[in-house]
DSSP file (Angstrom, degrees, kcal/mol; ACC not computed):
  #  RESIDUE AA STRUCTURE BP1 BP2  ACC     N-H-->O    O-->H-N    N-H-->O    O-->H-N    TCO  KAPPA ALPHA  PHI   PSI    X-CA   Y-CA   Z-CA
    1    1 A X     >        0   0    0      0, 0.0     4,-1.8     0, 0.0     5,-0.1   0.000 360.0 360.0 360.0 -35.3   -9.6  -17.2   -5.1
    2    2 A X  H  >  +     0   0    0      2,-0.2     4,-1.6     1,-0.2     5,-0.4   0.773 360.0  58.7 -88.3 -26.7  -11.4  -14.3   -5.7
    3    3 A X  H  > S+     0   0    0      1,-0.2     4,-2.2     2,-0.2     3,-0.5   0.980 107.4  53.3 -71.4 -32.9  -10.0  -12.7   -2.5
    4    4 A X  H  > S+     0   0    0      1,-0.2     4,-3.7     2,-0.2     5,-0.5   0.982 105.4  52.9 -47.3 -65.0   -6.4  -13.3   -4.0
    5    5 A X  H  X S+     0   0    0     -4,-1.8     4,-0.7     2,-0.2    -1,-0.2   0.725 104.8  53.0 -47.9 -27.7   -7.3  -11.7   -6.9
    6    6 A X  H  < S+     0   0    0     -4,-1.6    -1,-0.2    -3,-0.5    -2,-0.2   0.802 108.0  50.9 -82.7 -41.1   -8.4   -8.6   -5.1
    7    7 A X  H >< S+     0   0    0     -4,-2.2     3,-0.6    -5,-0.4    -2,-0.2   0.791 107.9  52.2 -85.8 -18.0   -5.2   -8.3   -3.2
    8    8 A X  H >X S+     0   0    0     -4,-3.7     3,-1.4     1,-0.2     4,-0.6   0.801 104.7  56.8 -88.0 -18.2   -2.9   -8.5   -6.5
    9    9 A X  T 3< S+     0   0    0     -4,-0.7    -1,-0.2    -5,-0.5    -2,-0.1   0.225  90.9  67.5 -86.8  33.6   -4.9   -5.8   -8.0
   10   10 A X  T <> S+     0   0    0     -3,-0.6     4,-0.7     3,-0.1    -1,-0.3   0.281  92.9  65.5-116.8   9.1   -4.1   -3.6   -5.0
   11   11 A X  H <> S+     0   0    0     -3,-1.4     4,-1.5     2,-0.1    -2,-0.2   0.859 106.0  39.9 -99.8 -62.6   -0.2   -3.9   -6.7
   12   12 A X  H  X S+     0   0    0     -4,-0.6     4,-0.5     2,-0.2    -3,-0.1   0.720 112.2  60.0 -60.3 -27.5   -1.4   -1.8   -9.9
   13   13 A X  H >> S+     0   0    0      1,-0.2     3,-6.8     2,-0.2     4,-1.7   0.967 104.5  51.3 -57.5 -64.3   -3.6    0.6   -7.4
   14   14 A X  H 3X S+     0   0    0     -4,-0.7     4,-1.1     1,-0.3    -2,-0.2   0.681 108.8  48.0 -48.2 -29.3   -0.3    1.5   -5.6
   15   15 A X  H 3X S+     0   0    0     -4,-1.5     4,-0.5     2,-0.1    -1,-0.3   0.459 110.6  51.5 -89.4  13.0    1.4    2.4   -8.9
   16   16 A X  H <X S+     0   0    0     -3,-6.8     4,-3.6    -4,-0.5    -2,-0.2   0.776 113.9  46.5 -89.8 -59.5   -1.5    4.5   -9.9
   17   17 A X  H  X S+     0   0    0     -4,-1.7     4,-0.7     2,-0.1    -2,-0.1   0.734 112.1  44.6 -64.2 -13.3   -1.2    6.1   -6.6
   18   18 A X  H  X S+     0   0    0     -4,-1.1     4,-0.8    -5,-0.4     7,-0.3   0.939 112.2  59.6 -64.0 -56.7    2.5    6.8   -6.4
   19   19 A X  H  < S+     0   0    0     -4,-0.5     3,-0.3     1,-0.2    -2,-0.1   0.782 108.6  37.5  -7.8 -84.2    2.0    7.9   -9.7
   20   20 A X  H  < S+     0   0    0     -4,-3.6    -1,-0.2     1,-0.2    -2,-0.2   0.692 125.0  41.8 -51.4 -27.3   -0.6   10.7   -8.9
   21   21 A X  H >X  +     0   0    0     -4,-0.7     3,-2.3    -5,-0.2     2,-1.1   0.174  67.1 134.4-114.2   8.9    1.1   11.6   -5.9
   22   22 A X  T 3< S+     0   0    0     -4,-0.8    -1,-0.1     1,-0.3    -3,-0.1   0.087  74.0  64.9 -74.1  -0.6    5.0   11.5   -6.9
   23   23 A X  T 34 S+     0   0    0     -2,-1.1    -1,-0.3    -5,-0.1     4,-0.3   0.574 109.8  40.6-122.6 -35.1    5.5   15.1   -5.1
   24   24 A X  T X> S+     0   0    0     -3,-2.3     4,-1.7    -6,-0.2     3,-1.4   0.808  82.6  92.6 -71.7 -41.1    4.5   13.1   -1.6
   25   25 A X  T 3< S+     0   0    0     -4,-0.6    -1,-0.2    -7,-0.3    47,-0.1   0.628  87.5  43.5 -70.4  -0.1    6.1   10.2   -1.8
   26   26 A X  T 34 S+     0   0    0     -3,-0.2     3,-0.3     2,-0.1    -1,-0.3   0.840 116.6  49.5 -88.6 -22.9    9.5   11.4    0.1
   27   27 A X  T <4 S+     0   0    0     -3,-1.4     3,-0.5    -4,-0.3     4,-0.2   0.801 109.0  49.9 -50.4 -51.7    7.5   13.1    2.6
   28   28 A X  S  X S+     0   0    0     -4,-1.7     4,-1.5     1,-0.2    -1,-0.2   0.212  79.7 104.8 -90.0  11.8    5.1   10.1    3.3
   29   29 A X  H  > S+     0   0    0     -5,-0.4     4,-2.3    -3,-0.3    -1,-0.2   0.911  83.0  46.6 -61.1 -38.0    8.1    7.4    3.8
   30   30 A X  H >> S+     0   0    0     -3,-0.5     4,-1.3     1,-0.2     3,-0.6   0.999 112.1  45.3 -82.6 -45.1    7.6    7.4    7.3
   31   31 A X  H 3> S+     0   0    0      2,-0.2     4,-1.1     1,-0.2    -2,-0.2   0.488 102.2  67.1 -47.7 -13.0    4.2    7.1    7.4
   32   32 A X  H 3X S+     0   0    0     -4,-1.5     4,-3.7     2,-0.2    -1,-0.2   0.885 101.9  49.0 -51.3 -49.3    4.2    4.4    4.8
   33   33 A X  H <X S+     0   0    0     -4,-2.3     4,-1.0    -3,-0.6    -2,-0.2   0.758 109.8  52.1 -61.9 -26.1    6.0    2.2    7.4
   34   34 A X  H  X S+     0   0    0     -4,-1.3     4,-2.0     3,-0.1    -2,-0.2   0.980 117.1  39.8 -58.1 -53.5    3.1    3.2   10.1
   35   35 A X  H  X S+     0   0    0     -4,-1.1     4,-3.5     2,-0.2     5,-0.4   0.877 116.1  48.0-109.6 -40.5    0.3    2.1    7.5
   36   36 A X  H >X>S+     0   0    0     -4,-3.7     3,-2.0    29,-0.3     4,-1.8   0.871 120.2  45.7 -54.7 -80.0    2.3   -1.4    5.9
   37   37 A X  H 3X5S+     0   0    0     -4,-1.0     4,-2.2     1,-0.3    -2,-0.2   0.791 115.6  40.4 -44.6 -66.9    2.8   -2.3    9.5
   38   38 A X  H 3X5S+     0   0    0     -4,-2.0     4,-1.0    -5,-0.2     5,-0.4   0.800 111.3  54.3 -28.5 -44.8   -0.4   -1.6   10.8
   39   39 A X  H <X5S+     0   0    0     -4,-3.5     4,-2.9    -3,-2.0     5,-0.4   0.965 110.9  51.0 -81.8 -50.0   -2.5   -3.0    7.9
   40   40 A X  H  X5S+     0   0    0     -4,-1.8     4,-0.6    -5,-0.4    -2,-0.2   0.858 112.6  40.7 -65.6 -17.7   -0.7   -6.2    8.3
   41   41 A X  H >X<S+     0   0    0     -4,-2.2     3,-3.3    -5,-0.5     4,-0.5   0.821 125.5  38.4 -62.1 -98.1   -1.2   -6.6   12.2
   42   42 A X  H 3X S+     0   0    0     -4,-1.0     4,-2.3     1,-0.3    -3,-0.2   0.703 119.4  51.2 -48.0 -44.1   -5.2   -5.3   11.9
   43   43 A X  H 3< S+     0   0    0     -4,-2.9    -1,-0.3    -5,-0.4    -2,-0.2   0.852 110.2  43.2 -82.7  -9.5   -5.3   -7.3    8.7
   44   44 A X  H XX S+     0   0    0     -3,-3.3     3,-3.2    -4,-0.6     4,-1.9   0.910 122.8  45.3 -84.7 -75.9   -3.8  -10.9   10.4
   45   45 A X  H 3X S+     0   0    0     -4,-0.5     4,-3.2     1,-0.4     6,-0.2   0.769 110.0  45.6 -27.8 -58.8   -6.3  -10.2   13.6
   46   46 A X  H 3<>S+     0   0    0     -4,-2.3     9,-0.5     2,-0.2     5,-0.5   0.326 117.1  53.6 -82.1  14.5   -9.4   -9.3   11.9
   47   47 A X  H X45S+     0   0    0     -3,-3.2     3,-1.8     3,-0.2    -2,-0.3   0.695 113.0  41.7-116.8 -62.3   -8.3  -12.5    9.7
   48   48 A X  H 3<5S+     0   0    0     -4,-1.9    -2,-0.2     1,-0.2    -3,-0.1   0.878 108.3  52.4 -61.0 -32.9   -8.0  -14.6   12.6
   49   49 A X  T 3<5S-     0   0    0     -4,-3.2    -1,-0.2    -5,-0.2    -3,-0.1  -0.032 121.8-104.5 -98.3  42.5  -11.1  -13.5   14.7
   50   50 A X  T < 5S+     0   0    0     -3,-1.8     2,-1.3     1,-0.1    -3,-0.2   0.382  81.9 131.7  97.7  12.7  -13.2  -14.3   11.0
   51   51 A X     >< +     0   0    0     -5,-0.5     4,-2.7     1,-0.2    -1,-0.1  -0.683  32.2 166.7 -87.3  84.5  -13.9  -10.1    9.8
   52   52 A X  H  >  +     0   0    0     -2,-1.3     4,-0.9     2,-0.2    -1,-0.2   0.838  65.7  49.1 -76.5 -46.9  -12.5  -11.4    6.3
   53   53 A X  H >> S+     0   0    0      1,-0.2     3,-3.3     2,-0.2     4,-1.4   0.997 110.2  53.4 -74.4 -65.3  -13.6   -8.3    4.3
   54   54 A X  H 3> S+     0   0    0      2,-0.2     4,-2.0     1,-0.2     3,-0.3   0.793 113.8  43.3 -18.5 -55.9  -11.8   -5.9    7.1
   55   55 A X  H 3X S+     0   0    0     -4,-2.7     4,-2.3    -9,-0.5    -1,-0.2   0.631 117.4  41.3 -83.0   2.0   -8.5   -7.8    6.7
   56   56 A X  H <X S+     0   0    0     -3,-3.3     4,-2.0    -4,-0.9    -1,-0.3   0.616 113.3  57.7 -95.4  -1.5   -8.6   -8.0    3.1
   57   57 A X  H  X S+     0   0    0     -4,-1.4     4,-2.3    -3,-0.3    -2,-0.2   0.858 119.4  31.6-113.4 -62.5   -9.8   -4.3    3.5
   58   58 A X  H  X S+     0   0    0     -4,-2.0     4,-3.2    -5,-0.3    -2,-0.2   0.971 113.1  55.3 -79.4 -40.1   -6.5   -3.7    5.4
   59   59 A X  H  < S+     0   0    0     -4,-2.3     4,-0.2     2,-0.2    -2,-0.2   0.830 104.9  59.4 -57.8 -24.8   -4.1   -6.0    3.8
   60   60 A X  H >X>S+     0   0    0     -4,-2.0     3,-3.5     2,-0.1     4,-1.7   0.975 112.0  42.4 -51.0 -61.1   -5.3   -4.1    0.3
   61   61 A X  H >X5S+     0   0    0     -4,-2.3     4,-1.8     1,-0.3     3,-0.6   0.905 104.1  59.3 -63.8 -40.6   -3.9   -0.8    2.0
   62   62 A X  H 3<5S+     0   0    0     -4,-3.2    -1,-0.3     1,-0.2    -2,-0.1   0.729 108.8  45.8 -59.2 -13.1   -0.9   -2.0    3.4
   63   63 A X  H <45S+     0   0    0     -3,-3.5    -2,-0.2    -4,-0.2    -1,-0.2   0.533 111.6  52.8-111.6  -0.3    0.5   -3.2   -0.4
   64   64 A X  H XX5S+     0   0    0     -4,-1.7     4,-1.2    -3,-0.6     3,-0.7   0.678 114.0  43.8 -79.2 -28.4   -0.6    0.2   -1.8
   65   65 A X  T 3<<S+     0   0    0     -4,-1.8     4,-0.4    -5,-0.5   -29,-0.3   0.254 117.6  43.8 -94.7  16.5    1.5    1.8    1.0
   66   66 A X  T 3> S+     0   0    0     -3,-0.2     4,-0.8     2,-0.1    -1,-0.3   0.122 109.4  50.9-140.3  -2.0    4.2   -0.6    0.5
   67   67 A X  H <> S+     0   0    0     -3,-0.7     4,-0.7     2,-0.1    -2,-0.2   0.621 113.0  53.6-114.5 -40.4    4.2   -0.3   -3.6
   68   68 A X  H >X S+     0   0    0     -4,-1.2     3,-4.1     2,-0.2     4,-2.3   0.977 113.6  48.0 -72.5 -79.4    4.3    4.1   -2.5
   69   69 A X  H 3> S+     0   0    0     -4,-0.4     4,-0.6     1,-0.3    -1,-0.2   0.680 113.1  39.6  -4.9 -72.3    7.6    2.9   -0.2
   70   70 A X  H 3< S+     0   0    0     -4,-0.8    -1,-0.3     1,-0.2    -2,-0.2   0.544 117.3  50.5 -86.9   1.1    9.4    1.0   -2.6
   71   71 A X  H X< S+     0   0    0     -3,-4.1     3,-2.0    -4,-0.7     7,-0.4   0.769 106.0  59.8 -92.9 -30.6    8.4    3.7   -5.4
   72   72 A X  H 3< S+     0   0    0     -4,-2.3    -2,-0.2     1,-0.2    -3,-0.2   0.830  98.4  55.3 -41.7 -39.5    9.8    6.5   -2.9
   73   73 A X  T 3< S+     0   0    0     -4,-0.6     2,-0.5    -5,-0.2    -1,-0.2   0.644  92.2  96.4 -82.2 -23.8   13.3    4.8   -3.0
   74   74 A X    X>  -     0   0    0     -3,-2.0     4,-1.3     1,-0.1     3,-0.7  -0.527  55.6-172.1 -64.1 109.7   13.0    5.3   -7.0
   75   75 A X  H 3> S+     0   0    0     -2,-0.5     4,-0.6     1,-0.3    -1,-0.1   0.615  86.3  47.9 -96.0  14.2   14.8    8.6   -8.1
   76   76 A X  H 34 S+     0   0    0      2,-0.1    -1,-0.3     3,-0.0    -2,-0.1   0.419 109.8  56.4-106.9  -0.7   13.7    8.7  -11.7
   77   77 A X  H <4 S+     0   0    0     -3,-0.7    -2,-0.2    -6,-0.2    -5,-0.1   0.961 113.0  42.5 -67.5 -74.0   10.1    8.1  -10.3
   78   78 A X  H  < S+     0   0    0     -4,-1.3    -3,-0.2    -7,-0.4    -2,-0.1   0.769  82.3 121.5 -26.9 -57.6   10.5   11.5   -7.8
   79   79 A X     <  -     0   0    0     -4,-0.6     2,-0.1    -5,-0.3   -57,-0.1   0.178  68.9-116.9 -81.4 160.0   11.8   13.5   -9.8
   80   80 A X        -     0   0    0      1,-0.1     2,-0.4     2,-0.1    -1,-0.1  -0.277  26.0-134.5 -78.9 142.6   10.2   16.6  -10.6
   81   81 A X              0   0    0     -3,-0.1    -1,-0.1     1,-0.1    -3,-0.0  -0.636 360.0 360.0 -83.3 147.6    9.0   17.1  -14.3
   82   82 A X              0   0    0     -2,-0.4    -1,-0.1     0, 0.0    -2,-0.1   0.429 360.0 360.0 -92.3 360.0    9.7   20.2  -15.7
């Protein structure tokens, strides 16, 4: 339960980091899709062969980099403040 809890507060991280970073996040689009895809492989693996902190470790990162994605797409998020 508590490991649930840990991966929905990785939803609020990701709009904290988009947030800060709002100047990146068209830049980093492709490398969002390296890091979602990647933390969910490493994080299903290290899940199956029992490194449970590692895959929640990775599944955290992949839904901050996937919360940055779908905020990228936003265009009143991007845009630049005057």
């Amino acid at each position: 339960m508590i490991e649930l809890l840990l991966l929905i507060l990785a939803i609020p991280a990701g709009f904290l980091i988009a947030y800060l970073a709002r100047d990146e996040l068209i830049a980093g689009r492709k490398w969002f899709r390296i890091i979602i895809i990647l933390g969910l492989i490493a994080g299903t693996w290290f899940y199956i062969t029992g490194e449970r902190v590692v895959s929640l470790s990775s599944w955290f990162m992949g839904i901050i980099a996937l919360v940055s994605l779908i905020k990228s797409n936003d265009k009143r998020w991007t845009k630049k403040k005057v």
